[in-house]
N, C-alpha and C positions, 0 to 999 in steps of 0.2 A: 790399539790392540784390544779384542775384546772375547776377553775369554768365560766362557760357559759352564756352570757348575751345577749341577740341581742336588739339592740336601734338602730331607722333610724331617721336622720330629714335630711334637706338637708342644705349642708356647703358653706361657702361663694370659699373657694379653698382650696385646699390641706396642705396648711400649717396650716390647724387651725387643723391638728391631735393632739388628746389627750389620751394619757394611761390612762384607769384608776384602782386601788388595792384595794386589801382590805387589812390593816394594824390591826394585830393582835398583842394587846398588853401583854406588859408582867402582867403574873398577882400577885395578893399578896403572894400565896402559891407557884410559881414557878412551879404550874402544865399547858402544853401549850394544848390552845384548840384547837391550829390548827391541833393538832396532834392526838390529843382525841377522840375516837371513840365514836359515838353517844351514845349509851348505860353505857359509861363511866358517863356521865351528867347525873346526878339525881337531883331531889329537894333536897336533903338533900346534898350533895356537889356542887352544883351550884356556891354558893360564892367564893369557892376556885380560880371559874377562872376568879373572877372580880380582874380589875386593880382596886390600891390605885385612888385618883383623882388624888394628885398627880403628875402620872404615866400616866394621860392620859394626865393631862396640859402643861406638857412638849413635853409628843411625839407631841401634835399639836401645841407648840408653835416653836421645832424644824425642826418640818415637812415645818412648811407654810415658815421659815427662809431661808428653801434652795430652796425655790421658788413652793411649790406645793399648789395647792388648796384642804381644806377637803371641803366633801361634807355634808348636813343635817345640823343639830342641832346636836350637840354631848350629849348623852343620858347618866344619872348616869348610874354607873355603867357599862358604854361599854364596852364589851371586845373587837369591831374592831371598826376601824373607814374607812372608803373609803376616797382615795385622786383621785385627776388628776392632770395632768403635761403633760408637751412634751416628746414625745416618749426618747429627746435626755437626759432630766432631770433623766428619770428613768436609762439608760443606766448609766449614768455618775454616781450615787449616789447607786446604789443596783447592778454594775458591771455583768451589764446582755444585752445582744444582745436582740431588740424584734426583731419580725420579723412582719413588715408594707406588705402585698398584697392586690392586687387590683381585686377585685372580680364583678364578671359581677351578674347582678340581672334582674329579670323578674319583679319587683316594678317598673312600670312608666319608662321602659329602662334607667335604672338609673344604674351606677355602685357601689358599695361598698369598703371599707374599713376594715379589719381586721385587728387586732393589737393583736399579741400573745406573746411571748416567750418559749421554749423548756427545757428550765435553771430553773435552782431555784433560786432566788435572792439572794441575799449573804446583810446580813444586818451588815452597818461597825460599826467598834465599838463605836463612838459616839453615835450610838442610842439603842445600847445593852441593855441598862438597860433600856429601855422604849417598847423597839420594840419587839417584839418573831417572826411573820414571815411578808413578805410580801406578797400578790399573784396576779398576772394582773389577772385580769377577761378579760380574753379570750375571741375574737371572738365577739368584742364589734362592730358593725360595724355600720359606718356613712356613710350614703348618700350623693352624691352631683350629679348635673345635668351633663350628659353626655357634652362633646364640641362639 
């Protein structure tokens, strides 16, 4: 799954790069939405792909333990939740190469930031029973003022 975001603001320096995913949880029926073809979701099995609470309490209190930030308000019944972290967190913990390029922009000659990966995440088994997939949102790109 590779989903597409574009956000600019301008960064203090290059280390304040952040990943950020969307964390798809496990739900009560064991059927995954991330896998789920649109037309699969009806009103009438909708519920099957909500997680227990639970199921979400844990994945965000295991999530934030190993140092990631979720983002929002976490919503009844979520089936994902969005985190960020350091490029290096996500590498370390979901055993995936991103790949960080420095991209030139016609915004204010300012250059950009993409942060993608090629891989599919590999989710470890401590969070198997919470987690179903993870996915960077690609192509997330921050700004900072040319030197």
């Amino acid at each position: 799954m590779n989903i597409t975001v574009w956000k600019a603001w301008q960064m203090s320096k290059e280390d304040d790069l952040t990943a950020k995913a969307l964390v798809f949880l496990k739900s009560r029926s064991g059927l995954s939405l991330a896998k789920a073809e649109t037309k699969q979701i009806i009103s009438e099995n909708i519920k099957q792909y909500f997680p227990r609470d639970e199921t979400v309490a844990k994945a965000v209190q295991e999530l934030e333990k190993l140092g990631f930030t979720i983002l929002g308000p976490i919503q009844r019944n979520a089936t994902k939740i969005t985190i960020t972290g350091k490029p290096e967190l996500f590498e370390s913990i979901f055993n995936v190469k991103l790949i960080v390029e420095k991209r030139e922009s016609t915004l204010q000659s300012r250059e950009g930031i993409v942060i993608r990966s090629d891989e599919k995440l590999t989710i470890p088994d401590y969070l198997k029973d919470t987690i179903d997939e993870v996915s960077i949102i690609s192509e997330r790109v921050e700004y900072f003022e040319q030197k």
